[in-house]
C-alpha positions as CSV (number, residue, x, y, z in Angstrom):
1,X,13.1,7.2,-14.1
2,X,10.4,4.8,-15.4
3,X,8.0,4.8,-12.6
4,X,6.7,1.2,-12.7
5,X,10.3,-0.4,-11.9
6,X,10.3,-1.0,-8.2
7,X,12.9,-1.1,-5.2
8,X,14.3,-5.0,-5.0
9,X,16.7,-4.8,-2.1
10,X,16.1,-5.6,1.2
11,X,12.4,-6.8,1.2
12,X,11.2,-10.0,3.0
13,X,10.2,-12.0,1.0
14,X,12.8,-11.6,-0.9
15,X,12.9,-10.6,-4.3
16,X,12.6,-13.5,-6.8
17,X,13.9,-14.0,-10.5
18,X,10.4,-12.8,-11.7
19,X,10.4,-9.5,-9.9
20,X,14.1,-9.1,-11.1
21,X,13.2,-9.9,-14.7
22,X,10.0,-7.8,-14.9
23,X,12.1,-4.4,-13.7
24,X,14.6,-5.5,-16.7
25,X,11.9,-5.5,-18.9
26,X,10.7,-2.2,-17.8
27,X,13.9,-0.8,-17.8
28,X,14.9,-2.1,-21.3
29,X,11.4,-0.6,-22.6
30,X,12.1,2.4,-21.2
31,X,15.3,3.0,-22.6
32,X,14.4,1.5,-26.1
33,X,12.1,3.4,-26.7
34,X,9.6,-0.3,-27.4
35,X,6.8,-1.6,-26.0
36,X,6.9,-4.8,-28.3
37,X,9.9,-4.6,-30.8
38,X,9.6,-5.2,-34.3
39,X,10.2,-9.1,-34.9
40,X,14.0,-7.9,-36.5
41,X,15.0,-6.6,-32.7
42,X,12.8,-9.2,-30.9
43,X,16.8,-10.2,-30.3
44,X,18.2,-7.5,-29.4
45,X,15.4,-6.7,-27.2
46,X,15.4,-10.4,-25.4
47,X,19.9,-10.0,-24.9
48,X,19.1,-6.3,-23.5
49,X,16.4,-8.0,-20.5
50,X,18.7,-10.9,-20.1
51,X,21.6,-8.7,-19.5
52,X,19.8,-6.3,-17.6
53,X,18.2,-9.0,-15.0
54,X,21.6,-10.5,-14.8
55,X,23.3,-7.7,-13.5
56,X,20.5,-6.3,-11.4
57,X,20.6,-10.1,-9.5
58,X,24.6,-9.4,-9.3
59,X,24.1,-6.7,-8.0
60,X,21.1,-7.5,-5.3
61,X,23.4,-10.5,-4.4
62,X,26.2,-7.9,-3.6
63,X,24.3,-5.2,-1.3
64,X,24.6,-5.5,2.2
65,X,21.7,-4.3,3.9
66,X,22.5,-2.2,7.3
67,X,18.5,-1.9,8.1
68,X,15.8,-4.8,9.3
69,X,13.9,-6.1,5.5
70,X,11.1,-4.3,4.4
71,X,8.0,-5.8,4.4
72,X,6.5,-5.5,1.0
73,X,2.7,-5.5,2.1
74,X,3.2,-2.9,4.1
75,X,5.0,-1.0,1.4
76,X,2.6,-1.0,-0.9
77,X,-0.2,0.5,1.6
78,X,2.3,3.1,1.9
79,X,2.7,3.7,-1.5
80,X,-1.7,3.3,-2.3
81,X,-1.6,6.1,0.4
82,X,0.6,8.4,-1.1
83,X,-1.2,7.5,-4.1
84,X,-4.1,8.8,-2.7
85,X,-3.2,11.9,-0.8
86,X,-1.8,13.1,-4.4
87,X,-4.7,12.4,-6.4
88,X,-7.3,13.3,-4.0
89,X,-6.7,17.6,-4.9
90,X,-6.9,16.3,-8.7
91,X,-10.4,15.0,-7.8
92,X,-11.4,17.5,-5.1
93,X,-11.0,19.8,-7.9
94,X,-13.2,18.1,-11.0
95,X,-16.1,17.4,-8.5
96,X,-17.2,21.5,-8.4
């Protein structure tokens, strides 16, 4: 899984049309195979996030959430700190 999309449901604030678009862009790079498409698939490419976002808001419209929002500042803290903890060994070991 690409590791730069990130989880949409259930966060307050919720998730907007940007945050939305920018995991269908991910996605659809991903799967591509493209960063930046040649200009003869810029199309293709374009339909593929459009159709992507659409159905990833569907489908965010469509969850029921059983569990209080998450808060997305405190997620991220969580995640720098996991961050951390994992690359801290990598740098414990280049410092010797």
């Amino acid at each position: 899984m690409c590791r730069s999309i990130q989880p949409l449901h259930n966060y307050r604030p919720a998730t907007g049309p940007d945050e939305v678009r920018a995991a269908a862009l991910q996605y659809v790079r991903k799967v591509s195979g493209m960063a930046r498409p040649a200009q003869v698939n810029q199309a293709a490419f374009d339909r593929g996030v459009e159709a992507v976002a659409a159905a990833t808001a569907a489908l965010l419209e469509a969850l029921v959430a059983t569990t209080p929002p998450h808060d997305r500042s405190v997620e991220r803290q969580r995640a720098r700190a996991r961050w951390e903890r994992s690359a801290a060994p990598a740098r414990a070991g280049g410092t010797g």
